[in-house]
LUMTI-722423 format. One line per field, with one value per residue (C-alpha): x, y, z; residue in three letters. Coordinates in Angstrom, 2 decimals, m for minus. Each point is the difference from the previous one (the first is absolute). Layout:
! residues N
x: X  ...
y: Y  ...
z: Z  ...
res: Ala  ...
This chain:
! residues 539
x: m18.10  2.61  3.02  0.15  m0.92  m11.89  m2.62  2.87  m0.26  2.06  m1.19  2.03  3.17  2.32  m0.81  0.94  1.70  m2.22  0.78  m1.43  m2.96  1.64  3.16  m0.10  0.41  3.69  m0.67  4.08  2.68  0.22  m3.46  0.08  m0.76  m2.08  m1.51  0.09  m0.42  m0.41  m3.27  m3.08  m1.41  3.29  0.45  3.73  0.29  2.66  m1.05  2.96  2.97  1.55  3.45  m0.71  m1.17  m0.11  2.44  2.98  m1.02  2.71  2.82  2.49  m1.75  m1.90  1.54  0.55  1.64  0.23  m0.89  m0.45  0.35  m3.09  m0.45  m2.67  m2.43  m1.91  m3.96  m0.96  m0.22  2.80  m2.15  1.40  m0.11  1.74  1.60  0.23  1.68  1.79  0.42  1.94  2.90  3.21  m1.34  m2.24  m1.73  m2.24  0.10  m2.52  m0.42  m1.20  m1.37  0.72  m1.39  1.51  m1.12  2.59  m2.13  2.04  m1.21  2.43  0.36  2.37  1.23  m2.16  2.73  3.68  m1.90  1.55  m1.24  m1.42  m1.67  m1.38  m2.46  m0.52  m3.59  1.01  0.75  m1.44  m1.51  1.46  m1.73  m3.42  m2.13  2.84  m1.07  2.92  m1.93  1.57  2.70  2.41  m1.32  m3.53  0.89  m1.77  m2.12  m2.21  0.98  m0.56  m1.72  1.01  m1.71  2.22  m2.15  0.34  3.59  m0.32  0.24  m1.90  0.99  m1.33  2.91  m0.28  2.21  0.51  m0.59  0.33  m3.47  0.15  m0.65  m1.63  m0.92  0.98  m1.28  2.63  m0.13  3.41  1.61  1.18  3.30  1.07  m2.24  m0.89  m3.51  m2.50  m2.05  m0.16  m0.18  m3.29  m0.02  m2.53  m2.89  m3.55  m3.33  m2.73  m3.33  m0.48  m3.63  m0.44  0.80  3.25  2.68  2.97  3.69  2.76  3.09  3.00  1.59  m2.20  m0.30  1.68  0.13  0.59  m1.81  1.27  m1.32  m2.98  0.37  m3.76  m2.61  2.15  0.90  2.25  m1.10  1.33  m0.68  0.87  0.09  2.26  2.68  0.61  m4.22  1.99  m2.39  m2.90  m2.28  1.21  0.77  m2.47  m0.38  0.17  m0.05  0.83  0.80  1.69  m0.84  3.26  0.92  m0.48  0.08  m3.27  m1.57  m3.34  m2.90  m1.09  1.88  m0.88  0.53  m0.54  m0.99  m2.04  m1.38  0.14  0.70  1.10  m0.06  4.27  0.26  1.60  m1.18  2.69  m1.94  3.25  0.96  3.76  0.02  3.80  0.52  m1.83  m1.72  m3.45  m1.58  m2.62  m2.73  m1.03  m2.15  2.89  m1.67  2.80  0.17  1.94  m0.03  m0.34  1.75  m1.60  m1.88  m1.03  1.45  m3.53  m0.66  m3.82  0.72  m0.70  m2.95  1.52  m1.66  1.94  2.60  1.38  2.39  1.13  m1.53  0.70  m1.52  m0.79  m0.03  m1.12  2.61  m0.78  0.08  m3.21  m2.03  0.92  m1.46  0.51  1.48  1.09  0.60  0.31  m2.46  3.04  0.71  m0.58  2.73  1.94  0.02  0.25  3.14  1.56  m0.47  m0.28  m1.46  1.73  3.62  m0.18  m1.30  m3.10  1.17  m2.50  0.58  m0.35  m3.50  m1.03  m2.41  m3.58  m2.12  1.82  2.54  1.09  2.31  1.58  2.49  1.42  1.45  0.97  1.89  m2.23  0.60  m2.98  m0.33  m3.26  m1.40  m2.37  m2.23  1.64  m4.00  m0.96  2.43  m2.23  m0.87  m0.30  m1.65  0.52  m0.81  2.03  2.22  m1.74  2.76  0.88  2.36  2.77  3.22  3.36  2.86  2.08  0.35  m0.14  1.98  m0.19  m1.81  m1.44  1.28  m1.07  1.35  m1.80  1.69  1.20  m1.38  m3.29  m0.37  m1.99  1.04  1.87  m0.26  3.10  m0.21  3.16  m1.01  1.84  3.37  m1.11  m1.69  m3.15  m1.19  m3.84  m1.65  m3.55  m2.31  m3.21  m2.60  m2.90  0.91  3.71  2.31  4.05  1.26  3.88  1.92  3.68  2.14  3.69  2.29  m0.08  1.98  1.68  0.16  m0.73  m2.15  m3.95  m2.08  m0.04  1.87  m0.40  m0.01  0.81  m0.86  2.58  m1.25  m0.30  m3.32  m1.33  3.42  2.80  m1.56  2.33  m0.80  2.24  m0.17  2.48  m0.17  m0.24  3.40  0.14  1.79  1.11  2.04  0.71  m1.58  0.78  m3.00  0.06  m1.30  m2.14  m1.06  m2.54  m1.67  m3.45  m1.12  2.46  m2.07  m2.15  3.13  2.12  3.39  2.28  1.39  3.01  0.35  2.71  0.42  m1.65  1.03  m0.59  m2.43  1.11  m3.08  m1.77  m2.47  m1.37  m1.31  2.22  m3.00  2.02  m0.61  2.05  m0.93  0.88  0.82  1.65  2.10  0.82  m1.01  0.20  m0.41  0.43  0.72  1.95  2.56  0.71  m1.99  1.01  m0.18  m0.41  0.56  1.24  3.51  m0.06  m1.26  3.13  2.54  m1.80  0.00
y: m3.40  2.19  m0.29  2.78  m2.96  m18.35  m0.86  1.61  1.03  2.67  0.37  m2.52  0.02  m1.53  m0.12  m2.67  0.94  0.83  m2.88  m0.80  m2.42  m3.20  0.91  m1.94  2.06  m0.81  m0.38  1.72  1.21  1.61  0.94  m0.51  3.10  m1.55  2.00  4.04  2.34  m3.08  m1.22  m0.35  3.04  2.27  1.18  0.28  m0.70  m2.53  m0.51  m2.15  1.99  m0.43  1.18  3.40  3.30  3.41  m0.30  m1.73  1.34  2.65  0.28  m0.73  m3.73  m0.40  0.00  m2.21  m3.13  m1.33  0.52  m2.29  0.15  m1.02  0.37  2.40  2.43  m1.57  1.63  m3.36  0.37  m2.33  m3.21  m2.11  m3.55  m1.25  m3.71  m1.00  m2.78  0.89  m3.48  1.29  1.62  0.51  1.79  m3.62  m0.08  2.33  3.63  3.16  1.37  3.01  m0.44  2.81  0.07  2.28  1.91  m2.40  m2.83  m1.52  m0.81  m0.19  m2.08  1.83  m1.03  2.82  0.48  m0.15  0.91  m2.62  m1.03  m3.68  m0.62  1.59  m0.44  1.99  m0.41  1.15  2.95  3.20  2.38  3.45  3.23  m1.75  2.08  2.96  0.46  0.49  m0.17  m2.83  m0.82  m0.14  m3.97  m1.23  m3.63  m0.36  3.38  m1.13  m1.09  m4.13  m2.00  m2.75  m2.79  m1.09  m2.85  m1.40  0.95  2.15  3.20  1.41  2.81  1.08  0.45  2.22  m1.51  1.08  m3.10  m0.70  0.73  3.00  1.02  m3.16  0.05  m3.61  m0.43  m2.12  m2.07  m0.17  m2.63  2.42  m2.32  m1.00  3.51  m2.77  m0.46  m2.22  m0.02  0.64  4.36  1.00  2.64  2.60  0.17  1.20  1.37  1.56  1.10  3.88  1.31  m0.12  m4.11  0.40  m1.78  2.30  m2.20  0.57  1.05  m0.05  2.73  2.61  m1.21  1.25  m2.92  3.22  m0.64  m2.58  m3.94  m0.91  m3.79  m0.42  m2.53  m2.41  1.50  2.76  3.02  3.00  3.13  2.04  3.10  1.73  1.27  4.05  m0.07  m0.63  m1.93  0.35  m1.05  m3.50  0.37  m0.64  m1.05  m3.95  m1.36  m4.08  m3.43  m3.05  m2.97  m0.12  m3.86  m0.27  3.40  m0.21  2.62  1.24  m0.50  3.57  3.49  3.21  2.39  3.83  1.59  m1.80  2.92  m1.18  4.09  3.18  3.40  0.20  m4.08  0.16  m2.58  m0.69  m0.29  m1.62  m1.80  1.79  1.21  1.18  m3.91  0.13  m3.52  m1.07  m0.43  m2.37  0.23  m2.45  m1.45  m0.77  3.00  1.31  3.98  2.17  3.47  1.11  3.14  1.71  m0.50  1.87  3.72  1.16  m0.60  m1.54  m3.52  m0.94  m2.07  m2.59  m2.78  m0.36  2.63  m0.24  2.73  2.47  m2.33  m2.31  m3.54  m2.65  m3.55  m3.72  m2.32  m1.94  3.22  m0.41  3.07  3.35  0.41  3.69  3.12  3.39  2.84  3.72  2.39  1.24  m2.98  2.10  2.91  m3.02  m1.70  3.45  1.00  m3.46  0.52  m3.85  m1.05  m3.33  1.78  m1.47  m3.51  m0.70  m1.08  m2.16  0.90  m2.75  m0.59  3.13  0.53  1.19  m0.65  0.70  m2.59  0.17  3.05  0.61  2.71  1.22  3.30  0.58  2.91  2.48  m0.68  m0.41  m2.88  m2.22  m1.12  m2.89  m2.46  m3.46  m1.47  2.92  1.96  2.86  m0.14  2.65  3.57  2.66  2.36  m1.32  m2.83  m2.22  m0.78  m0.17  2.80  1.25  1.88  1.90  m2.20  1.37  m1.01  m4.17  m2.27  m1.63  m2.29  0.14  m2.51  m0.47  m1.05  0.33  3.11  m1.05  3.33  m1.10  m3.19  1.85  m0.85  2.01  1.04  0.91  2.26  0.80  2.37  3.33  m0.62  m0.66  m2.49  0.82  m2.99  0.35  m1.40  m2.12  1.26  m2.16  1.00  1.13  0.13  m0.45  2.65  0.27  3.16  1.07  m0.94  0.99  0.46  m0.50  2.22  0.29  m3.12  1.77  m1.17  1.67  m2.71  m0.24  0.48  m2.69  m3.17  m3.36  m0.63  m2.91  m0.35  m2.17  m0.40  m2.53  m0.72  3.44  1.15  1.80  1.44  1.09  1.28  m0.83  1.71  0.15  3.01  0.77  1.58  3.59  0.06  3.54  m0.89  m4.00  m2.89  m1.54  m1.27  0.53  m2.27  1.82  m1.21  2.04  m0.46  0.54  0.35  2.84  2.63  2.73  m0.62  m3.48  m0.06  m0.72  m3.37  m0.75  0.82  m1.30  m0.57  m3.56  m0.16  1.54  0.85  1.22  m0.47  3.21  m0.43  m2.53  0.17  m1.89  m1.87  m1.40  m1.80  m0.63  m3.34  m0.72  m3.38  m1.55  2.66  1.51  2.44  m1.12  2.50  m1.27  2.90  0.12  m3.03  m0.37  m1.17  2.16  m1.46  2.02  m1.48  1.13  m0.20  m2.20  m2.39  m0.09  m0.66  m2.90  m1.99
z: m23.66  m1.66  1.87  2.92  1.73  20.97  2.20  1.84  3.74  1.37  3.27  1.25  2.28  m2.68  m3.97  m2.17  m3.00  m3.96  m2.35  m2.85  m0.65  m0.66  1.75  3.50  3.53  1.53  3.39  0.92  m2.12  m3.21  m1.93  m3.73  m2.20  m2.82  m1.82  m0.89  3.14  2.40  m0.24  m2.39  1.75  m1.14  3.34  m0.67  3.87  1.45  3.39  0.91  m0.19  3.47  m0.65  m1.56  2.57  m0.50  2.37  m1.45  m3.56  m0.76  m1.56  3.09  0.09  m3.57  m3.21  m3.10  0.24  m3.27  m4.09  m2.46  m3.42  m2.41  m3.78  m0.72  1.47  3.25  m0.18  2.15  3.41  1.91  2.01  2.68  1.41  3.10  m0.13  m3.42  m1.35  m3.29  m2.12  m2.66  m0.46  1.75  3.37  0.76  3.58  1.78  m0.20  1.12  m3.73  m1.88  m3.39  m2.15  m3.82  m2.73  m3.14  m1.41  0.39  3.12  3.17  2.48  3.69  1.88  3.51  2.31  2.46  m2.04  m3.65  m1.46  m3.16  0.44  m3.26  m3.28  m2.91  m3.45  m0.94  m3.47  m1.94  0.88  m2.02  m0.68  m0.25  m0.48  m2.41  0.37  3.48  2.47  3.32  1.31  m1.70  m2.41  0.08  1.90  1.13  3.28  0.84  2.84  3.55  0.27  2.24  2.39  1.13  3.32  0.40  m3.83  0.58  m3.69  m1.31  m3.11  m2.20  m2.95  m2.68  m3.55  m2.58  m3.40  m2.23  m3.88  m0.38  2.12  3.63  2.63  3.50  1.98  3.52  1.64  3.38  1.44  2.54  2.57  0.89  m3.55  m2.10  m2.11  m2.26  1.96  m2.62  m3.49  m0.50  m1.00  m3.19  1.12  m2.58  0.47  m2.12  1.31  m2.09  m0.36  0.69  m4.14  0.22  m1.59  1.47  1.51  0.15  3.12  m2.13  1.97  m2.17  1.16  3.49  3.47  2.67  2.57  3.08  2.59  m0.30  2.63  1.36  1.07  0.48  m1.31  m3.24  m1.22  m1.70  m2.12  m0.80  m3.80  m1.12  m3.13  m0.42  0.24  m1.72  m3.11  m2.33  1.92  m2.17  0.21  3.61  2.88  3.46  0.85  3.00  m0.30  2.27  0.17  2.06  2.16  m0.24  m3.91  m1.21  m1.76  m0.96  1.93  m2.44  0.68  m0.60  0.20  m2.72  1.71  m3.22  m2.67  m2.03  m3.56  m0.50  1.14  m1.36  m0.20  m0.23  3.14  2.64  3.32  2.97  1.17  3.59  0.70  3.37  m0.18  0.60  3.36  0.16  m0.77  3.18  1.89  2.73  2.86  m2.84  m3.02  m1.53  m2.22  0.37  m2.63  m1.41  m3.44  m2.15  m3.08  m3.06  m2.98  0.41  m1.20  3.47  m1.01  m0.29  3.84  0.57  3.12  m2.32  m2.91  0.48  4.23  m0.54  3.15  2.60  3.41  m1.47  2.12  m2.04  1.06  0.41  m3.45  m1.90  m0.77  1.14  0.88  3.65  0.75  m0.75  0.31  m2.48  1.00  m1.55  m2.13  m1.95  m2.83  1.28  0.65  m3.24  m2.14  1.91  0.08  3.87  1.15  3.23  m0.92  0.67  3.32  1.82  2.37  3.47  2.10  3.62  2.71  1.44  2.32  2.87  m0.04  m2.63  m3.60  0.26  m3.32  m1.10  m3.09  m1.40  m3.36  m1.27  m3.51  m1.89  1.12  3.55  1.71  2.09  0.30  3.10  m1.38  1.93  m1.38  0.60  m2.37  m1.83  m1.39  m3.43  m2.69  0.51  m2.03  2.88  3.01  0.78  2.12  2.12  4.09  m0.56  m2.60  1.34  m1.54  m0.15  m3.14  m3.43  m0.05  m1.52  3.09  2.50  3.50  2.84  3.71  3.09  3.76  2.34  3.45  1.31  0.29  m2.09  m2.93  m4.02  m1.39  m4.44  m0.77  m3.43  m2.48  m2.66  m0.87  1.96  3.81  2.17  1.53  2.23  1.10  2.74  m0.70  1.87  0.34  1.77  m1.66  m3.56  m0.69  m0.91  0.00  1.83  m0.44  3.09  m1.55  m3.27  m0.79  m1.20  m3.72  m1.58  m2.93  m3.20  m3.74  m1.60  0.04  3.09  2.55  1.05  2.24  3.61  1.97  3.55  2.79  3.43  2.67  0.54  0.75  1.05  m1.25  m2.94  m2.98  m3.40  m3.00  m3.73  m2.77  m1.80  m3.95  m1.24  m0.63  m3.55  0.15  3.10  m0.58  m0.68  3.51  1.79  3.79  3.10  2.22  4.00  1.98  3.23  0.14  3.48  0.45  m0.15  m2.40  m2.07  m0.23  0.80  m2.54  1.00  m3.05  m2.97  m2.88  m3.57  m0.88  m3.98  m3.22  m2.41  m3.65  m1.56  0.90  m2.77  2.18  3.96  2.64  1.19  2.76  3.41  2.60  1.31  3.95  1.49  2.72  0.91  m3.76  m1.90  m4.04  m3.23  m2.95  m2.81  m3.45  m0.50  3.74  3.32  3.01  3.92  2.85  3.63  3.23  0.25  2.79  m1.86  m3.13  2.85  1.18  m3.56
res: Unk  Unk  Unk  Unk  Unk  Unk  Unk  Unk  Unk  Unk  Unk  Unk  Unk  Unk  Unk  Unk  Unk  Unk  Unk  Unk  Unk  Unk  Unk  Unk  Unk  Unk  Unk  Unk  Unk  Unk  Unk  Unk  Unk  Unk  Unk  Unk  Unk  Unk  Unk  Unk  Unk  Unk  Unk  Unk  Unk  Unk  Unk  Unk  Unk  Unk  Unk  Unk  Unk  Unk  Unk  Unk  Unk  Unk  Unk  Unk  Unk  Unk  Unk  Unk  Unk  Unk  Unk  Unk  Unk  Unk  Unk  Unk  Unk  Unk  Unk  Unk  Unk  Unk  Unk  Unk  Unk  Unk  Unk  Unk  Unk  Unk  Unk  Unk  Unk  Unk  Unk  Unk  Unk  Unk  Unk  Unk  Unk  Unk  Unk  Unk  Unk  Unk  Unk  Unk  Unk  Unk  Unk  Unk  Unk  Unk  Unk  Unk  Unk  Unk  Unk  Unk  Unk  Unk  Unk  Unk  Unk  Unk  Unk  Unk  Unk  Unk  Unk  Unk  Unk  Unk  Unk  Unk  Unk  Unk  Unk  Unk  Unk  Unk  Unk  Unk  Unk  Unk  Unk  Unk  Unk  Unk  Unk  Unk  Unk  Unk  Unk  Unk  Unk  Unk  Unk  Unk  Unk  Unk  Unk  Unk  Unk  Unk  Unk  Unk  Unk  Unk  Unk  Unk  Unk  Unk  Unk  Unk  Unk  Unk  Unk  Unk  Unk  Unk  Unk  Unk  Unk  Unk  Unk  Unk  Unk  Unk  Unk  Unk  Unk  Unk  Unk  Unk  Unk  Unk  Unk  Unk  Unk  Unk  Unk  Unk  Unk  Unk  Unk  Unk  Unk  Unk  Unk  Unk  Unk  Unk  Unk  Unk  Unk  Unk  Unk  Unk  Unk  Unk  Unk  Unk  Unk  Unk  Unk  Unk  Unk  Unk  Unk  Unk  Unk  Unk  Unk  Unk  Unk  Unk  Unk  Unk  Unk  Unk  Unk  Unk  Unk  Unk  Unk  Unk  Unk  Unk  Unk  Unk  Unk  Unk  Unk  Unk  Unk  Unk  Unk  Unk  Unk  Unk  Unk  Unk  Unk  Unk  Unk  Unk  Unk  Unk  Unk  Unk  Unk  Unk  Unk  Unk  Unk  Unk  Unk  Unk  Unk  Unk  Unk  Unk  Unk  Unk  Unk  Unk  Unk  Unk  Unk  Unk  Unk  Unk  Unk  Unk  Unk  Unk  Unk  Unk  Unk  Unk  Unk  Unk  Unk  Unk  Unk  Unk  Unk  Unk  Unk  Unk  Unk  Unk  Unk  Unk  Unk  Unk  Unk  Unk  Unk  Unk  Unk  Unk  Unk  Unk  Unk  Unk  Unk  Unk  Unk  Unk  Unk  Unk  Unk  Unk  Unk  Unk  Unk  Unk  Unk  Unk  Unk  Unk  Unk  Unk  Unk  Unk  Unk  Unk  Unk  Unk  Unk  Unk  Unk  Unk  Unk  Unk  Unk  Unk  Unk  Unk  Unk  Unk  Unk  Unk  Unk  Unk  Unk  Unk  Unk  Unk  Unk  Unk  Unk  Unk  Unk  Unk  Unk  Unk  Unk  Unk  Unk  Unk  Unk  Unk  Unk  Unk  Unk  Unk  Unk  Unk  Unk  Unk  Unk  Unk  Unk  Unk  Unk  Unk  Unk  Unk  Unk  Unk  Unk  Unk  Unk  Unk  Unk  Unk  Unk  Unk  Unk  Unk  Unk  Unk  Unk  Unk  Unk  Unk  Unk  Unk  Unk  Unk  Unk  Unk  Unk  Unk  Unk  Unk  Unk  Unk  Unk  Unk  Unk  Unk  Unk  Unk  Unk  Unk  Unk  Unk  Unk  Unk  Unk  Unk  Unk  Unk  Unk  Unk  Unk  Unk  Unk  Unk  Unk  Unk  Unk  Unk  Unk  Unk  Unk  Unk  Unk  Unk  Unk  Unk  Unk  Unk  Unk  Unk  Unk  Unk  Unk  Unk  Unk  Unk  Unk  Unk  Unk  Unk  Unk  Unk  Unk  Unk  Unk  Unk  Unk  Unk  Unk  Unk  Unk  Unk  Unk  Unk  Unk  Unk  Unk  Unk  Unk  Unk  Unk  Unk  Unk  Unk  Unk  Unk  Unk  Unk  Unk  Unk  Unk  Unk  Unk  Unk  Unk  Unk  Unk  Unk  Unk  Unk  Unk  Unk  Unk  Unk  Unk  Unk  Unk  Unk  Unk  Unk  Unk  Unk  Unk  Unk  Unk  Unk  Unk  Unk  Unk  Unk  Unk  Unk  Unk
């Protein structure tokens, strides 16, 4: 990964809002956002927003409303919790907050309507240029998005701090009204036996904690990959968990590559994802994508080496259920080509009779239709998939929201530089088929960016991105709102600078997170809300 870059019924008059697992329903107000693109799915859809329309989304009525100042580089996606009582600090009493976490090591709880900084943390200090490799940096202190459980009233973030003894990973649980330790931090520290019966050791110094934190089946669980493949022979793909209350560690792991050899010493198999979040079926199946491996490109087996695939694995990280791997993993791993650029999306249950849909794209930009029951396996003839479609080069992911045309799902695809939103058909077998694209977005960087989806139920659909900077124009980042159900091509809704980004060695893997009313991106050293205007005069 060189740096380029529910059952759930929607049939239904009204639809209650994605949460996460352990995150309870709110029966009015406010809906939390807990965890990375909404839900455990990664549907990126908030199907609460009443406020915001394609209507009153424009410049005469929308706008920003406030910045705030932070300390580093934000690659965390901002998360949201109505009605919190902050303990500590000057700004006591209850407050709707966003939780904002830094590649300085600081998590932030910042009052959601006047930005106000309530209350922050340093986790320790971070580490700069790890291994040389300026992809997110100058320092990595918190890479991945957290997770909240509302319920548990905490927040857990995985921190990187360079120590005497060199680089550690600390899971932490946080008190979301005082960002206080509820229990003890738990060093992250793992083996796994390679298929020789050696024993292979998690090092933190060669370890990315990339990909967005999974609160699941009552634990929490990570996902690592390396750093710009620097050192990649002692750099491979882990995927660990944590028993939420106590931290403690899940007596399985999975180690993605445990070949004792390769013909260049070079292993990877790594779970990145351009920080999209490791995702989770109906079942608590956790779902993830994988990037490259040897560039001898003969090291697959999708036994002891899962490079270039979709991987389905059981909630105790025990077995590896399913998979996919395109009949190019070879091409792929030879031309440093990963499928593991971008994230798998679960959609919502559909009709008829394959319920179970999954999608991923990855650098090349093809993206996989997959039956979630099923995912395909390996062929080195054909991929045995549902269907595979152009989206654009990926560091990306898919999300979904239902149209109010005729109350179908919607994919909504962001490689190259436009949106493409598909509609899931599903009779017979089930296939996507383009409905309408955006504009292009702009930007210089890397193919591909994030989506987030605000409606109201099924109506008033808007799609938000934040593009990558183009660095032979500026380094400004830019807000974009389209509507979707306005025809073969969407209507430009907004659009407005939402920050900066000066480290162009490194993708903007930014989304813009939607809640009650507010749009939030969080970029480089400052955390920009957008509102209707309305809505400033009234504070």
């Amino acid at each position: 990964m060189r740096p380029r870059c529910f059952a759930f019924a929607y049939k239904t008059l009204s639809l209650i809002a994605l949460l996460i697992g352990s995150v309870s329903l709110f029966a009015a107000g406010p809906t939390p956002v807990a965890t990375y693109h909404y839900d455990n799915n990664r549907t990126g859809w908030q199907s609460n927003e009443t406020a915001l329309t394609p209507t009153n989304v424009k410049s005469s009525s929308f706008g920003l409303l406030v910045s705030v100042k932070l300390d580093d580089q934000v690659d965390a996606q901002p998360l949201f919790v109505p009605g919190v009582n902050i303990t500590s600090g000057s700004s006591k009493g209850v407050h709707d907050v966003i939780y904002i976490a830094s590649e300085g090591n600081t998590v932030y709880a910042i009052d959601a309507e006047a930005g106000t900084v309530l209350l922050t943390v340093n986790l320790g200090t971070p580490v700069p240029f790890p291994l040389g490799c300026g992809n997110n940096g100058p320092n990595v202190g918190v890479n991945s998005t957290p997770v909240i459980d509302v319920t548990a009233s905490t927040l857990y973030v995985m921190a990187y701090t360079q120590e005497a003894s060199g680089p550690a990973y600390h899971l932490h649980a946080l008190d979301l009204g005082s960002l206080a330790d509820k229990v003890s931090p738990q060093l992250v520290v793992a083996s796994h036996k390679l298929s020789d019966g050696s024993t292979f050791n998690f090092s933190a110094t060669y370890q990315r904690q990339r990909a967005a934190l999974l609160l699941a089946n009552g634990n929490v669980y990570a996902g690592f990959a390396s750093f710009c493949d620097f050192a990649a022979d002692k750099s491979r793909g882990w995927l660990l968990g944590w028993q939420t209350n106590s931290l403690t560690p899940l007596p399985a792991n999975q180690l993605l590559n445990t070949q004792p050899n390769s013909p260049d010493n070079f292993f990877l198999a790594s779970i990145w994802m351009s920080g999209y979040g490791l995702a989770a079926d109906d079942g608590g199946n956790l779902i993830f994508v994988t990037g490259n491996s040897d560039y001898s490109g003969g090291t697959y087996d999708g036994v002891t080496n899962i490079q270039e695939s979709v991987v389905k694995v059981s909630p105790d990280l025990m077995l590896v259920l399913d998979l996919f791997t395109p009949k190019n993993v070879n091409i792929l791993d030879a031309t440093d080509a990963d499928f593991g650029s971008g994230g798998a999306m679960v959609l919502p249950d559909q009709p008829g009779s394959t319920p179970h849909l999954v999608v991923a794209a990855g650098k090349v930009g093809t993206m996989f239709l997959m039956n979630g029951d099923s995912l395909g396996g390996f062929s080195s003839s054909k991929n045995n998939v549902l269907g595979q479609y152009a989206i654009g080069e990926c560091w990306c992911g898919q999300s979904y929201y239902v149209d109010p045309s005729d109350n179908i799902g919607r994919v909504v695809s962001s490689g190259g530089t436009s949106v493409i939103a598909w509609k899931v058909q599903t009779s017979g077998t089930p296939s996507l088929a383009k409905v309408s694209n955006s504009p292009s977005i702009g930007g210089g960087q890397d193919g591909g960016f994030f989506t987030t989806i605000s409606s109201n139920g099924t109506a008033n659909p808007v799609i938000w991105t934040v593009s990558r900077p183009d660095p032979s124009v500026s380094v400004t980042i830019y807000l974009t709102a389209f509507d979707p159900s306005s025809g073969r091509t969407m209507k430009q809704l907004f659009r407005a600078p939402a920050g900066s980004w000066p480290n162009v060695g490194g993708n903007s893997n930014l989304v813009p997170m939607v809640a009650n009313g507010r749009v939030y991106v969080a970029s480089n050293k400052q955390l920009r809300i957008f509102g209707l205007k309305s809505s400033k005069a009234k504070k």
